[in-house]
VOPAGU-2260 file (C-alpha; in pm, 1 decimal, decimal comma):
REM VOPAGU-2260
SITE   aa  ch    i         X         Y         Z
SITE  UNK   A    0    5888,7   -3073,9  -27978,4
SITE  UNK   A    1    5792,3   -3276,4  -27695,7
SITE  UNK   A    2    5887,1   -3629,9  -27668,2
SITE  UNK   A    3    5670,7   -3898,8  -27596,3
SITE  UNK   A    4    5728,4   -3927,1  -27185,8
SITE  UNK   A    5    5671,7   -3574,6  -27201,4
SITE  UNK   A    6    5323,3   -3635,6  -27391,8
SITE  UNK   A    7    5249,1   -3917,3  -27188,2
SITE  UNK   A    8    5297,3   -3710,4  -26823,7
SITE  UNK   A    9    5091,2   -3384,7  -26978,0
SITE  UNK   A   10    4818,7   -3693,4  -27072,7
SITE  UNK   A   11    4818,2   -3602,8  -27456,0
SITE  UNK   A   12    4808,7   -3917,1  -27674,2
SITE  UNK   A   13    5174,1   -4064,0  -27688,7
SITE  UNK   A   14    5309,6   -4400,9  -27768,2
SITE  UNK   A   15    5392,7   -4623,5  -27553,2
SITE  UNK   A   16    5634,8   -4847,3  -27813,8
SITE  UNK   A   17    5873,4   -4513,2  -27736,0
SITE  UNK   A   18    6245,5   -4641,4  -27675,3
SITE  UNK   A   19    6289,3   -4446,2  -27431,2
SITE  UNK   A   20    5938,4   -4572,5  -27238,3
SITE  UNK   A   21    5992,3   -4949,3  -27324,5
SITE  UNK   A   22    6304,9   -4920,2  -27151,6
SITE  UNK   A   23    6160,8   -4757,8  -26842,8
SITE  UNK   A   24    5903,9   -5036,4  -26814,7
SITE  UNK   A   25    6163,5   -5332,5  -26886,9
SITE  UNK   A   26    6360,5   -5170,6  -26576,1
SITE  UNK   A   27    6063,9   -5165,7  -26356,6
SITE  UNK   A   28    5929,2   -5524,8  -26492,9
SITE  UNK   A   29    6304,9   -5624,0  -26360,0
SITE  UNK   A   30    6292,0   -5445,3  -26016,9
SITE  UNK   A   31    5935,6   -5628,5  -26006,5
SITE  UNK   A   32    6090,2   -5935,7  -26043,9
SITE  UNK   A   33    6333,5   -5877,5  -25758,9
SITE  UNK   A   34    6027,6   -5776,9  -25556,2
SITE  UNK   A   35    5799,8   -6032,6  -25616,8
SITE  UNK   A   36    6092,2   -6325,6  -25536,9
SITE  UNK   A   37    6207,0   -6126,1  -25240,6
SITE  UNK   A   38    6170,5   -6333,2  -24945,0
SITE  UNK   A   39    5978,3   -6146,0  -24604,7
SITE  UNK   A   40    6229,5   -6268,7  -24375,0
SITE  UNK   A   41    6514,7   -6027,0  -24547,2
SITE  UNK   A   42    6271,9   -5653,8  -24499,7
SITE  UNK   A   43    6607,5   -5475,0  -24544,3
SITE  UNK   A   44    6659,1   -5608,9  -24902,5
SITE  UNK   A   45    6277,4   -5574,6  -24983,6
SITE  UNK   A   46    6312,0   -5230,5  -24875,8
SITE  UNK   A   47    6558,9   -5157,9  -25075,8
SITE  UNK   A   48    6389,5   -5271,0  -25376,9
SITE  UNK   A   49    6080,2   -5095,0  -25332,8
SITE  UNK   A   50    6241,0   -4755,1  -25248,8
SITE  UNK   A   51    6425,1   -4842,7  -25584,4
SITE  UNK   A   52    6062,7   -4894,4  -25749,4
SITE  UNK   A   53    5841,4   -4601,4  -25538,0
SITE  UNK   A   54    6036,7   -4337,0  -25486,5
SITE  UNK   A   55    5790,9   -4117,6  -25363,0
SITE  UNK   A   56    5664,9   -4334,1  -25093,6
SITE  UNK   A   57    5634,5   -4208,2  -24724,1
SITE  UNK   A   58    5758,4   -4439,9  -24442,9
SITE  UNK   A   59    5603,3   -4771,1  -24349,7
SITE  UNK   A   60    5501,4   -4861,2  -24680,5
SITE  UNK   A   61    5364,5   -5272,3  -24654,9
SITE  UNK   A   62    5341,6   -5433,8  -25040,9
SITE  UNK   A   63    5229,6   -5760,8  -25009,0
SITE  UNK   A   64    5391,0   -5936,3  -25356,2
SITE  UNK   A   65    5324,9   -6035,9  -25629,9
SITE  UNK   A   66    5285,6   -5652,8  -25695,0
SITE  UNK   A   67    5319,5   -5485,9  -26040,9
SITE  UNK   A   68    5320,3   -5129,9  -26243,3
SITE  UNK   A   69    5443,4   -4971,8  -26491,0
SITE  UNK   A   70    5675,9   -4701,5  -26387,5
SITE  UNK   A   71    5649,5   -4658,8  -26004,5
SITE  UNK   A   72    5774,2   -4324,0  -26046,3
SITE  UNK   A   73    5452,8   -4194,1  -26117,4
SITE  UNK   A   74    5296,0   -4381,3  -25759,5
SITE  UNK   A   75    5285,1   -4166,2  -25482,2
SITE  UNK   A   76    5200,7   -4283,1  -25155,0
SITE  UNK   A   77    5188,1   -4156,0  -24799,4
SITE  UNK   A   78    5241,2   -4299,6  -24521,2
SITE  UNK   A   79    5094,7   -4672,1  -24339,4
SITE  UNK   A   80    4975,0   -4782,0  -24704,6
SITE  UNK   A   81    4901,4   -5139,0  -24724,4
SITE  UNK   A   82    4844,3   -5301,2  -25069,5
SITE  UNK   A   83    4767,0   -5701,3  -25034,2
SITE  UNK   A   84    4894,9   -5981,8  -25265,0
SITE  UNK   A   85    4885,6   -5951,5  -25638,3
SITE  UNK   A   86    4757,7   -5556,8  -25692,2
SITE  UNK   A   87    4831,0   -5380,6  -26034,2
SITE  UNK   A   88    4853,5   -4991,0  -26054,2
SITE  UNK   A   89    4915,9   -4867,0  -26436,1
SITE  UNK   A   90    5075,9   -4573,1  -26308,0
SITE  UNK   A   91    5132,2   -4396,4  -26668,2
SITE  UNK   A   92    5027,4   -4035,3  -26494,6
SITE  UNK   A   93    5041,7   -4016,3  -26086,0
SITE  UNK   A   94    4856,0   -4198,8  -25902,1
SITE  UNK   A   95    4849,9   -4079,9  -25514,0
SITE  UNK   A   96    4801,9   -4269,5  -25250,6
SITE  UNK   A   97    4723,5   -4115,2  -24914,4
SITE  UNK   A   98    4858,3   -4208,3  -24540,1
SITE  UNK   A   99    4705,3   -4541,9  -24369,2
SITE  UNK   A  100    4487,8   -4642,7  -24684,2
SITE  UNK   A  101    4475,6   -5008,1  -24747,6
SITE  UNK   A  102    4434,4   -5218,7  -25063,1
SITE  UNK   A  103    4268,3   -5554,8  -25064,5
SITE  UNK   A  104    4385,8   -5813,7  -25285,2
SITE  UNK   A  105    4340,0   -5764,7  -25669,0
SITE  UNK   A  106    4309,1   -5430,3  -25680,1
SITE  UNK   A  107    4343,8   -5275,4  -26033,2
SITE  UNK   A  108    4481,9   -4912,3  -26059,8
SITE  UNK   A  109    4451,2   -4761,7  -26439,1
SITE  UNK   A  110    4535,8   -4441,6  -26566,0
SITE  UNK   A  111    4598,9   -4536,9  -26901,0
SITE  UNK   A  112    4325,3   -4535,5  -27139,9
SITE  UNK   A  113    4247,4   -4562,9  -27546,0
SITE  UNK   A  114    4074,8   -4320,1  -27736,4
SITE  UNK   A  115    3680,8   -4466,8  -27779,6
SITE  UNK   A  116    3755,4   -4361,6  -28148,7
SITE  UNK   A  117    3881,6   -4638,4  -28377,8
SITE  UNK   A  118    4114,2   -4433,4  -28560,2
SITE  UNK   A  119    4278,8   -4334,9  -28281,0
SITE  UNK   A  120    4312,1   -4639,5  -28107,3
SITE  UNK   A  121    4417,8   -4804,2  -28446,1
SITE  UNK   A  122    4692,5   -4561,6  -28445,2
SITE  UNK   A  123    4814,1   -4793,2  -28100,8
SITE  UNK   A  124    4845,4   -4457,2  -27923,6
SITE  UNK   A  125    4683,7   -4374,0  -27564,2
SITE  UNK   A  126    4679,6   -4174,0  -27310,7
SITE  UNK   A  127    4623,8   -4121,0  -26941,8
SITE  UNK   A  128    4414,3   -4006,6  -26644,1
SITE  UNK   A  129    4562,4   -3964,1  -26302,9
SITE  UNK   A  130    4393,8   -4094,6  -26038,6
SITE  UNK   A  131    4391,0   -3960,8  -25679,6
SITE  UNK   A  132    4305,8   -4168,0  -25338,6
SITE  UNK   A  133    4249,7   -4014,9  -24989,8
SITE  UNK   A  134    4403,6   -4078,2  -24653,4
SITE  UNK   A  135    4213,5   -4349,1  -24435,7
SITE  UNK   A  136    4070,6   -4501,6  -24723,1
SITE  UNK   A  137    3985,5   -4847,5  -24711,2
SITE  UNK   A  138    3942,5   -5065,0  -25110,8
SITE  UNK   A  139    3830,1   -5413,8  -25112,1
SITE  UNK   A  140    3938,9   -5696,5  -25291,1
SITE  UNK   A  141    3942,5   -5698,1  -25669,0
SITE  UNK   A  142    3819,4   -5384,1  -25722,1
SITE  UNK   A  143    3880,1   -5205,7  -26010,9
SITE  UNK   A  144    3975,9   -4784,4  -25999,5
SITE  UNK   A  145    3896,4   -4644,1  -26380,3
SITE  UNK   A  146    4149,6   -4343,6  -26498,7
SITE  UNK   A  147    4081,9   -3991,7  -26393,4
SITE  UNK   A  148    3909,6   -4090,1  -26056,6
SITE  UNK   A  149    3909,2   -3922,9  -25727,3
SITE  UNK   A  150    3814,5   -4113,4  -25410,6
SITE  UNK   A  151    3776,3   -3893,8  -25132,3
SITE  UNK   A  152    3939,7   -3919,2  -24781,5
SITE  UNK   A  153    3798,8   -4219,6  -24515,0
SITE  UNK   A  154    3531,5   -4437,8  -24801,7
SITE  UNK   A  155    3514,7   -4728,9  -24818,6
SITE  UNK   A  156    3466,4   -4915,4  -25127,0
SITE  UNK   A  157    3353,0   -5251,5  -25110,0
SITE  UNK   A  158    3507,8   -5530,3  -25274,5
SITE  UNK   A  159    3416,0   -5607,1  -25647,0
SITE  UNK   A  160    3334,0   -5260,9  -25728,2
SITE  UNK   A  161    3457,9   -5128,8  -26072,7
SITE  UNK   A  162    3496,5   -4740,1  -25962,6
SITE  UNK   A  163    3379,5   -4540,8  -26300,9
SITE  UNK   A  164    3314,8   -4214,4  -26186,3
SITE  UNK   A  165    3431,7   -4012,4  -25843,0
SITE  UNK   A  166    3360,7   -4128,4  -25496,8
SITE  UNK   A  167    3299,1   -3827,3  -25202,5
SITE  UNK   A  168    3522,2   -3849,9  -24893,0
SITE  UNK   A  169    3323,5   -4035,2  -24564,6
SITE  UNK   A  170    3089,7   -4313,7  -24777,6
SITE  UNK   A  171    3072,9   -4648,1  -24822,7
SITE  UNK   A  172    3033,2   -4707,3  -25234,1
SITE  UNK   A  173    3007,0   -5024,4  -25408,1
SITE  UNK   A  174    2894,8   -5200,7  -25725,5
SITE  UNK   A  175    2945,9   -5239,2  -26088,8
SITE  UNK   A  176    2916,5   -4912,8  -26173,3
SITE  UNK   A  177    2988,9   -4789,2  -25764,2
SITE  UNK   A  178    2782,2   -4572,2  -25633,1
SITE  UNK   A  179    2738,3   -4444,2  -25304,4
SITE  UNK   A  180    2543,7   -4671,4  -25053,3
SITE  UNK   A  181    2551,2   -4410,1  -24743,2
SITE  UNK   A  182    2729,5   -4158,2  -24538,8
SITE  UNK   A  183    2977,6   -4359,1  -24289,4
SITE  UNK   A  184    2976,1   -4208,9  -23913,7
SITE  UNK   A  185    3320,0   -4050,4  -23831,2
């Protein structure tokens, strides 16, 4: 029988009250905390902390705090990524990140998700989506990435956007739903 970290990683409906999950997140939600009142002028301690929280996170990796998430495990980023002040990722499946992309501020990450059945979502389990970003990838301010989305490598998606459905690699999208605007010359 699988157990419920298990369900949530293979994105079957799991729940997330699992004692084994709370804990994981009350770890993270503590690292965060060390984060987010690390001070810039000691990068040796702040690096510590985030190699602590992302794991899987090639070199050069600039957070801007506040910064939060659920696992960090489940982030994986290449290298040169740049996320400004106060961005969320709800990392409950991977969410990868690829070299010399850059966050504005606000940006909202999901995976998770609840059923659009009542029933279900009654039940107070969910489930996830993973959600996969290019290399040279540029996301504007308080945008918002939906689970289960793809943005392919060097877009641009311009600030505000809610991203609902996938984005092609070498456009400029935007909007509430985002759509593509036009091919960007490379």
């Amino acid at each position: 029988m699988k157990t419920e970290k298990e369900k949530m990683l293979a994105g079957e409906l799991y729940d997330p009250l699992d004692p084994q999950l709370s804990e994981e997140r009350l770890q993270t939600r503590l690292l965060l905390q060390q984060l987010n009142n690390s001070r810039e002028d000691y990068p040796i301690e702040r690096g510590r902390i985030l190699k602590e929280l992302i794991p899987k996170a090639g070199e050069g990796l600039w957070l801007q705090p506040p910064f939060y998430c659920d696992y960090g495990y489940n982030i994986i980023v290449g290298d040169k990524v740049f996320f400004n002040f106060n961005c969320v990722v709800l990392d409950v499946m991977p969410v990868t990140i690829g070299s010399r992309t850059l966050f504005g501020p606000n940006v909202q990450i999901y995976t998770a998700t609840h059923s659009i059945n009542y029933k279900e979502r009654a039940s107070g389990l969910e489930y996830a989506k993973p959600v996969t970003i290019g290399e040279d990838v540029w996301v504007g301010g308080s945008v918002v990435i939906c689970p289960g989305i793809t943005i392919g490598d060097r877009s641009v998606i311009g600030a505000g956007s809610v991203v609902t459905k996938d984005i092609p690699a070498g456009v400029f999208a935007a909007g509430n739903p985002c759509k593509v605007i036009r091919q960007l010359e490379q």
